[in-house]
C-alpha positions in Angstrom: 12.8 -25.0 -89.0 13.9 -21.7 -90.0 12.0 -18.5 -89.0 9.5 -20.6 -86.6 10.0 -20.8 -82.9 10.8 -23.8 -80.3 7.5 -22.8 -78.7 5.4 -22.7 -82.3 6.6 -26.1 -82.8 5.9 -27.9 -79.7 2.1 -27.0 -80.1 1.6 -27.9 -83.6 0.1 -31.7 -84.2 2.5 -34.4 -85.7 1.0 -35.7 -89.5 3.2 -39.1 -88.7 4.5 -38.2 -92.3 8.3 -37.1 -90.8 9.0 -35.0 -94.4 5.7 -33.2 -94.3 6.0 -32.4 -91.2 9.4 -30.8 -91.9 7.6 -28.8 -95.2 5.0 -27.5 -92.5 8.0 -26.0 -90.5 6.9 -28.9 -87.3 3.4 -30.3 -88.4 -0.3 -28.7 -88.2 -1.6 -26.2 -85.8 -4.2 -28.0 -83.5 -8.0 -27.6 -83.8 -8.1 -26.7 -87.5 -9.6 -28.3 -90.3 -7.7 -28.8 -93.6 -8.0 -29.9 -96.9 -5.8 -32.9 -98.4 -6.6 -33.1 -102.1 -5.3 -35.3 -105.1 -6.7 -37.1 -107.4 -7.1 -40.9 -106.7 -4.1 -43.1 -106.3 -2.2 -40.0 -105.4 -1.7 -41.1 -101.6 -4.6 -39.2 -99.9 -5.6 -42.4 -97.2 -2.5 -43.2 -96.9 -1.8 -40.4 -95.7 -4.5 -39.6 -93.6 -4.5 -43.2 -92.0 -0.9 -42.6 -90.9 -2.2 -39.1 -89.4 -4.2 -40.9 -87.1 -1.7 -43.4 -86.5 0.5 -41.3 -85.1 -2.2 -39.4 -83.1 -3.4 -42.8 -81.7 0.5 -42.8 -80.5 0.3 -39.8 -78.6 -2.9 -40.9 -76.7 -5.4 -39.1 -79.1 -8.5 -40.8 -80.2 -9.0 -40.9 -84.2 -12.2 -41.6 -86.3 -12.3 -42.2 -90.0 -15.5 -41.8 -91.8 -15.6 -43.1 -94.9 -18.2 -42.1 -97.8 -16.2 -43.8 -100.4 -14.5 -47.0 -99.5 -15.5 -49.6 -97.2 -14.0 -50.6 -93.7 -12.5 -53.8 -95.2 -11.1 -51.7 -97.8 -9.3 -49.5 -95.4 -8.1 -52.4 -93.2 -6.5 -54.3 -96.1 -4.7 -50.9 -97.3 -3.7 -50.8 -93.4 -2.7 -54.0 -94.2 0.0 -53.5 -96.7 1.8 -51.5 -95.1 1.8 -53.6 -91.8 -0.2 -51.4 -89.7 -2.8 -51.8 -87.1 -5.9 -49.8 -87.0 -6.7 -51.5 -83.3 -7.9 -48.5 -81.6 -9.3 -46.3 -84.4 -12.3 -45.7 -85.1 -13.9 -46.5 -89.0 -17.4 -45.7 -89.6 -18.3 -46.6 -93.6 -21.2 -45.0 -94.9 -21.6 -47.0 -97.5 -23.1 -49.8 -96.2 -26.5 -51.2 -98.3 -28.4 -51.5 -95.0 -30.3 -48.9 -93.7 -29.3 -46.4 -91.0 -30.7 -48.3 -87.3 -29.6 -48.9 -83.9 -28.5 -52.3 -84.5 -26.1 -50.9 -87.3 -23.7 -48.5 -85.3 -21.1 -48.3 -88.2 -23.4 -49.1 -91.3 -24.9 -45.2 -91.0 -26.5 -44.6 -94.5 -26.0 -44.7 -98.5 -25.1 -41.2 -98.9 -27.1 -41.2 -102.6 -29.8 -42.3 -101.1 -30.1 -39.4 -98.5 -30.3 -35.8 -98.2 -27.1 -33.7 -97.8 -28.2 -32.4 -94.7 -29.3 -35.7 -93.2 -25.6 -36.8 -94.0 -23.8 -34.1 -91.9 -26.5 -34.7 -89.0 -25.1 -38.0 -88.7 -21.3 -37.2 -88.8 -21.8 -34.3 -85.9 -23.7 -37.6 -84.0 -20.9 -39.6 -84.9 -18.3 -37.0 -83.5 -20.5 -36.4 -80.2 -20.6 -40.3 -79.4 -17.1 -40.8 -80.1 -15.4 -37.6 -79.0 -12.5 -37.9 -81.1 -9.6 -35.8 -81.2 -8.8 -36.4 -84.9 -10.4 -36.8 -87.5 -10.7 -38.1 -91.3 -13.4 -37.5 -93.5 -13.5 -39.4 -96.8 -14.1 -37.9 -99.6 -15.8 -34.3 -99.9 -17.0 -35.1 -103.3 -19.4 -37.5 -102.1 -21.0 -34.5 -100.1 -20.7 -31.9 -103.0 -22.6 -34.4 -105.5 -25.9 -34.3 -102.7 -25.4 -30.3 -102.2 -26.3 -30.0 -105.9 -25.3 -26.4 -105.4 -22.2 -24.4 -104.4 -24.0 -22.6 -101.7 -25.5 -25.0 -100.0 -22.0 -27.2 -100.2 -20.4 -24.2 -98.5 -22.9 -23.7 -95.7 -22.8 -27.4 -94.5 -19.2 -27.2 -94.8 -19.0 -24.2 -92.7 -21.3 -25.6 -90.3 -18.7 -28.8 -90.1 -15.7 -26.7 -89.7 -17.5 -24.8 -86.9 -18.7 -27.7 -85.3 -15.2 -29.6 -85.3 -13.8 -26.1 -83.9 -15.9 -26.2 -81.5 -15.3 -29.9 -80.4 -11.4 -29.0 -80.2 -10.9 -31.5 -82.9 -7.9 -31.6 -85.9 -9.7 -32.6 -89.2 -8.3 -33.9 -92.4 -11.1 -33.5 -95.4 -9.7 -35.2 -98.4 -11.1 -34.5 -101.8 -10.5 -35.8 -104.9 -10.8 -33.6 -107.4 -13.9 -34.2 -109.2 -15.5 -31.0 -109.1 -14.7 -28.1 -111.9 -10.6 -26.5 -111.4 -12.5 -23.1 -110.4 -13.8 -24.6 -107.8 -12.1 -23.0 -104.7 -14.6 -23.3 -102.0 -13.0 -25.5 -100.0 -9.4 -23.9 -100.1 -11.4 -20.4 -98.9 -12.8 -22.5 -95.5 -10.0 -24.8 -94.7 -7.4 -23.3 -92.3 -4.8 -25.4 -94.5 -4.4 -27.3 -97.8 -2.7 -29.7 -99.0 -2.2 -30.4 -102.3 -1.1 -34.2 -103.9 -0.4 -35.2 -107.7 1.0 -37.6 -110.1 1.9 -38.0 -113.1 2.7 -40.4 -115.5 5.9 -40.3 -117.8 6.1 -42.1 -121.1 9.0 -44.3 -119.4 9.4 -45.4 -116.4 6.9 -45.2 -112.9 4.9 -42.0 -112.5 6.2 -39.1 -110.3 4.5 -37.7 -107.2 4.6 -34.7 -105.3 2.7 -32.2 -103.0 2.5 -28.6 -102.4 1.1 -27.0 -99.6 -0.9 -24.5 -101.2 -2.1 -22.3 -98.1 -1.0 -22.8 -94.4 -3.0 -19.7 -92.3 -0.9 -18.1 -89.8 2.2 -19.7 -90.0 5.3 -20.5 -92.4 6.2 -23.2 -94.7 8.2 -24.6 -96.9 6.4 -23.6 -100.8 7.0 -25.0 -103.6 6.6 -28.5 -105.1 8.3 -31.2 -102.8 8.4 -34.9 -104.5 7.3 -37.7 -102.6 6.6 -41.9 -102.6 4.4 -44.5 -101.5 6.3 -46.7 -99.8 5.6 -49.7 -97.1 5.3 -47.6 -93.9 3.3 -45.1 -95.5 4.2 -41.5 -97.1 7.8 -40.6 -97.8 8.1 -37.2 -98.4 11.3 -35.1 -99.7 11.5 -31.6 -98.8 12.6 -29.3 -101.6 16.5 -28.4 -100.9 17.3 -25.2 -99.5 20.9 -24.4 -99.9 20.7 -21.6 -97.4 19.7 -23.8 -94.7 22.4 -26.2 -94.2 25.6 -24.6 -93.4 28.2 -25.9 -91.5 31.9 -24.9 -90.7 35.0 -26.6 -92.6 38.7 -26.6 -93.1 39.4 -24.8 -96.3 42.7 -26.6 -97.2 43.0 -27.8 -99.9 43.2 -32.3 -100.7 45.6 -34.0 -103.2 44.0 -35.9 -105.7 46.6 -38.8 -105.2 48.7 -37.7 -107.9 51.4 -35.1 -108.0 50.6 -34.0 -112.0 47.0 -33.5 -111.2 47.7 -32.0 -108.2 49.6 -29.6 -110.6 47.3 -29.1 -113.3 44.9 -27.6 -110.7 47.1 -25.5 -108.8 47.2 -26.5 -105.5 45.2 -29.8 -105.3 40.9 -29.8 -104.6 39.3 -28.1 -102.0 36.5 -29.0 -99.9 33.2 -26.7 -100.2 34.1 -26.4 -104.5 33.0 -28.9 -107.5 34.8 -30.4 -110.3 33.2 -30.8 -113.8 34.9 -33.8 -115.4 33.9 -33.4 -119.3 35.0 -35.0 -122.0 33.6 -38.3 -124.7 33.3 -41.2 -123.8 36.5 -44.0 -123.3 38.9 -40.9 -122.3 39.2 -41.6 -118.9 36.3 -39.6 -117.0 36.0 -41.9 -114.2 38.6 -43.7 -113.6 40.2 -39.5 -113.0 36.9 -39.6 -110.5 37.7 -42.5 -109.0 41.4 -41.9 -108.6 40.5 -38.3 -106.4 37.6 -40.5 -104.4 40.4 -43.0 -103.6 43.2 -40.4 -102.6 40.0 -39.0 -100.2 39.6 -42.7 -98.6 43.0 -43.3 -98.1 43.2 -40.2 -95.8 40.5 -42.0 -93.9 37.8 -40.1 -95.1 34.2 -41.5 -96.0 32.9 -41.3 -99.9 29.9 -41.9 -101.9 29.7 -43.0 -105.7 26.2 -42.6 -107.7 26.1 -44.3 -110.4 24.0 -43.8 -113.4 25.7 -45.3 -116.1 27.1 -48.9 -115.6 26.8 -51.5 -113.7 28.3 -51.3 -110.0 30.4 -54.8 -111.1 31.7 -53.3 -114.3 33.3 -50.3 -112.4 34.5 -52.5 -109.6 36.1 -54.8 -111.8 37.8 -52.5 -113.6 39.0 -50.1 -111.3 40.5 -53.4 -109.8 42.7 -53.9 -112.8 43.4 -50.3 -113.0 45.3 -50.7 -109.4 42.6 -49.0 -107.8 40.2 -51.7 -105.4 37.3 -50.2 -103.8 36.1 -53.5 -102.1 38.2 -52.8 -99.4 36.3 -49.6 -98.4 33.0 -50.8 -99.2 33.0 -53.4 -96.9 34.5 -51.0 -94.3 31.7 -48.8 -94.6 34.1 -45.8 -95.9 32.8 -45.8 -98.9 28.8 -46.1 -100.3 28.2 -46.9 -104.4 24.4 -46.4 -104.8 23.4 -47.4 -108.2 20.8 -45.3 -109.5 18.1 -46.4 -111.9 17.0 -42.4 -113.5 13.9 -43.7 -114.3 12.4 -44.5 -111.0 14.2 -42.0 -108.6 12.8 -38.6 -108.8 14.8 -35.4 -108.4 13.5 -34.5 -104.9 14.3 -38.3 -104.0 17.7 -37.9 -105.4 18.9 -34.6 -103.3 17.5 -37.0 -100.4 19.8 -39.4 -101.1 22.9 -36.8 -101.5 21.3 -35.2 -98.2 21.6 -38.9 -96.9 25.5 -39.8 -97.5 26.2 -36.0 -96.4 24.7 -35.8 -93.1 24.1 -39.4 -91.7 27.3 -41.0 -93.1 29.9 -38.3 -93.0 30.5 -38.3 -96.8 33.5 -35.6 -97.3 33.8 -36.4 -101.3 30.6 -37.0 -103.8 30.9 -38.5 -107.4 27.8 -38.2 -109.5 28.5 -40.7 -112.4 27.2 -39.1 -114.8 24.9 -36.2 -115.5 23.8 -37.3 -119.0 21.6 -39.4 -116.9 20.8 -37.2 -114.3 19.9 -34.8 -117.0 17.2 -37.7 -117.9 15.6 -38.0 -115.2 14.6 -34.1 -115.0 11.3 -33.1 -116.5 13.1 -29.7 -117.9 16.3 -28.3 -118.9 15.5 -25.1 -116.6 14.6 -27.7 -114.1 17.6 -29.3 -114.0 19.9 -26.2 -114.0 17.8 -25.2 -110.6 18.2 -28.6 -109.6 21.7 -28.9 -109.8 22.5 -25.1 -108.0 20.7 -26.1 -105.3 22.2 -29.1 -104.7 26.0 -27.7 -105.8 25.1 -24.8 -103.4 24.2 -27.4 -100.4 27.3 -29.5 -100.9 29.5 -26.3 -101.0 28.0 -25.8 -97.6 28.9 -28.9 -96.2 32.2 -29.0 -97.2 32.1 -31.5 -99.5 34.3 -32.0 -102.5 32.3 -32.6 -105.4 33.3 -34.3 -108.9 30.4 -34.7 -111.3 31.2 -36.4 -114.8 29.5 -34.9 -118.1 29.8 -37.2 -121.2 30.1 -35.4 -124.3 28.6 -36.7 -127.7 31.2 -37.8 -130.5 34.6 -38.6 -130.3 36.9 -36.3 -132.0 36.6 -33.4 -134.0 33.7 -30.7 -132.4 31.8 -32.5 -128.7 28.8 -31.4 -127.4 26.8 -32.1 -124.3 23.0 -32.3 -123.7 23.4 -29.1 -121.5 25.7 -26.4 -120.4 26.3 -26.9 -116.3 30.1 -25.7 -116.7 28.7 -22.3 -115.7 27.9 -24.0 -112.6 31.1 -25.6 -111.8 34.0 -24.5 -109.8 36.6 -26.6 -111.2 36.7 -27.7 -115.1 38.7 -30.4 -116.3 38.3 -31.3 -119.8 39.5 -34.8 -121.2 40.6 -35.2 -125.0 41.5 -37.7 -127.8 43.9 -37.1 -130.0 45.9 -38.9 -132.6 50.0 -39.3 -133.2 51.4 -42.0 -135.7 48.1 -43.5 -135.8 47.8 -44.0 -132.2 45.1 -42.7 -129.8 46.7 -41.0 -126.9 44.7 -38.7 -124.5 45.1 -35.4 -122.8 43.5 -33.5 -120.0 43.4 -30.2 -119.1 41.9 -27.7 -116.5 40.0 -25.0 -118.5 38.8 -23.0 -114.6 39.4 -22.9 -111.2 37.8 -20.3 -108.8 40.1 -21.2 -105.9 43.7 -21.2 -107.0 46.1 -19.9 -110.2 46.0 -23.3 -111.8 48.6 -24.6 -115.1 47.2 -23.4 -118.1 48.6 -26.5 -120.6 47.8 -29.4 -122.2 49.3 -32.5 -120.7 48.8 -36.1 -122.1 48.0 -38.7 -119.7 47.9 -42.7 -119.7 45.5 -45.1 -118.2 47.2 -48.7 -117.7 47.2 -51.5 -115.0 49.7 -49.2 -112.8 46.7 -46.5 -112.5 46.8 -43.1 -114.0 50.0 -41.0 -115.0 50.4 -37.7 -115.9 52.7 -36.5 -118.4 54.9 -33.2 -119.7 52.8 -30.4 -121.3 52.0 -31.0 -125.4 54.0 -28.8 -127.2 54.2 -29.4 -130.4 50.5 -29.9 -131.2 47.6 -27.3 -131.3 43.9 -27.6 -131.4 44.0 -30.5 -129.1 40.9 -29.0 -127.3 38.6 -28.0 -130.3 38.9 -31.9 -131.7 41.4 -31.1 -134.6 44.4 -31.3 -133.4 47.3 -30.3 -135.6 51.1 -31.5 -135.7 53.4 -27.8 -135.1 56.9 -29.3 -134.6 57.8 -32.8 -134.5 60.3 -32.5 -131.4 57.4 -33.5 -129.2 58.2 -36.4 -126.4 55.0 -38.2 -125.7 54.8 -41.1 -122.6 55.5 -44.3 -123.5 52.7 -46.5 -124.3 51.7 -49.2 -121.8 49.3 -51.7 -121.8 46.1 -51.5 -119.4 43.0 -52.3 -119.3 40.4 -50.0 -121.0 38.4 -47.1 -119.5 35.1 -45.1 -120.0 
């Protein structure tokens, strides 16, 4: 609600749709007319039906007129998403009888009457009915009588004047068919509202609005993602870092193990993210899971999203690594949402984060991994903004991050899909490397903005006692570039155990 009053919001008219209402800084100011435009399937009834929904709730009498669909039509989209239009009114004009007194909602066939004749009847149909909102479905059914632009904008004007007049909030959805230069109705309306989707080679298609002009009063700009859902419009604001602060202890948190601990100076600390990089099999998550599980042991609550595997593969095998999560899943502690990239959109996503932050008290956030992430992002630059945002909210908050980034190849030079280290706090890279032909791994932390952390190279082992840490490598170089060469052959390595396997 930044930078609009208590008093600005209390006036302004509830959509029903709870995250538009929080892009339009409280909902719509009262007694306007607006423009709600998409092309179809893009959400526009189901929007507006939910507009006069919750107007219906607050005692205010709502008419839909219809030039498109039919009144059964609406009712069985009503239908799906188990509301009741009881107490609404729907007037079709569509109907293939004649306008007469014995047909009070069968008006006229809009093609077969003048565009004059057509308004007429809706300012009738407003006088009867004194509404206080109302819906009119769809403009382009009125622009194809007009046959030209000025005579489309002069009945318009003479709606939006009569409506004014009448003290009522209208919603006029279009749907795109006339040319893009077409701005005739964004000029009139006090407010529009723009919908889209779009379709991706994999997966379901994407939607999202924008409000592209709001007279008089601020908003949230910018493209904000949104779904159809049972219920109606679910809209996701875009994140906004700057708005969401909140005070924290700045102590730093053990990782649940003293090496680590070590390696990083003084431990993690809340408000700062870790980059966990490294290929795959070296021990990225189960060093993720470890710090999550040092955090719930403390009594603190988590949440794990998970791109790559299956939630039963990581249970299972952080099980046999001495590390059960059940436990504090079933005591609520701890939340695994296992997220498929190619139906949750980005906006949808920071929800979720949003979600486990705010509502459930989450204190420590794993995003496993950001290969997938990365997937589900339309653009690289996208994703970079993306993930600042969201970094820059969770530092906020408090929260200590660990993000995992999988590197392609094993040994010799790794790459990733994209560069985010920049954005990272804390960078821990993870590395093969190879002694009497046996793999062994190493970790070490390349940055730390909070604290003078150990600058070597310390192997590690993953086995069915957990994680250990071991002394720094001394007598190998060029662990970290992936060719790792022998210097003196003094070195003491850990002994090998036997565990179960990691990724």
């Amino acid at each position: 609600m930044h930078g609009t009053s208590r008093s600005e919001i209390d006036t302004r008219l509830k959509t029903g749709t709870a995250g538009l209402d929080i892009v339009l800084h409280g909902g719509l100011t009262p007694n306007r007319l607006y423009l709600v435009e998409g092309t179809p399937g893009s959400g526009k009834t189901t929007l507006a039906l939910k507009f006069l929904l919750d107007g219906r709730e607050q005692g205010k009498r709502g008419l839909y007129i219809t030039l498109s669909e039919t009144e059964e039509e609406l009712r069985a989209s009503s239908r799906s998403h188990g509301w009741s239009l009881e107490g609404i009114d729907l007037c079709e004009m569509v109907d293939e009888y004649e306008f007469g007194s014995d047909h009070e909602q069968s008006l006229l066939h809009p093609s077969e009457v003048e565009l004059g004749e057509t308004v007429r009847h809706v300012i009738e149909l407003v006088e009867e009915i004194d509404p206080a909102c109302v819906v009119l479905d769809s403009l382009s059914e009125l622009r194809l009588l007009a046959q030209n632009s000025l005579r489309y904008r002069r009945q318009i004007l003479a709606l939006k004047h009569f409506f004014a007049r009448r003290k009522c909030t209208v919603l006029m959805l279009d749907d795109r068919t006339a040319e893009p230069s077409d701005m005739q109705l964004h000029s009139i309306a006090h407010g529009v509202i723009s919908l889209e989707q779009e379709a991706n080679d994999f997966g379901s298609e994407r939607r999202r609005l924008r409000v592209v002009k709001l007279r008089g009063v601020k908003y949230s700009g910018g493209y904000h993602d949104f779904t159809i859902e049972k219920g109606g419009v679910r809209v996701y604001p875009r994140l906004i870092a700057s708005d969401h602060h909140r005070e924290f202890s700045a102590e730093p948190v053990t990782t649940g193990l003293a090496g680590l601990d070590g390696l990083l100076g003084d431990g993690l600390f809340p408000g700062t993210n870790t980059l966990l990089s490294g290929p795959a099999g070296v021990g990225k998550t189960t060093t993720a899971v470890l710090c999550m599980l040092a955090a719930l042991k403390r009594g603190e609550t988590a949440a794990y999203f998970l791109f790559d595997e299956r939630l039963a593969t990581l249970l299972t095998r952080s099980k046999a690594l001495d590390m059960d999560l059940q436990p504090y899943i079933d005591s609520g502690q701890l939340q695994i949402r296992q997220i498929d990239p190619a139906e949750l959109s980005p906006g949808q996503f920071a929800s979720e984060v949003r979600q486990a932050v705010e509502q459930d008290g989450a204190s420590v956030i794993v995003i496993d991994s950001l290969n997938a992430y990365l997937h589900a992002m339309p653009s690289d630059n996208f994703l970079i903004l993306q993930m600042h945002e969201l970094l820059s909210y969770l530092a906020q908050q408090g929260v200590v991050s660990l993000m995992i980034l999988g590197q392609h190849g094993i040994t010799g030079e790794l790459r990733s899909d994209i560069d985010v280290s920049y954005l990272a706090d804390t960078v821990m890279m993870l590395r093969f490397f190879e002694v009497g032909g046996v793999v062994r791994k190493s970790v070490a932390v390349i940055k730390t903005r909070t604290s003078d952390h150990e600058r070597t190279v310390r192997e590690f082992t993953i086995n069915k006692n957990g994680v250990s840490i071991g002394d720094p490598i001394r007598s190998f170089s060029g662990i970290l570039s992936g060719t790792p060469v022998l210097t003196s052959s003094n070195e003491t390595l850990m002994p090998l155990g036997t565990g179960a396997g990691d990724s």
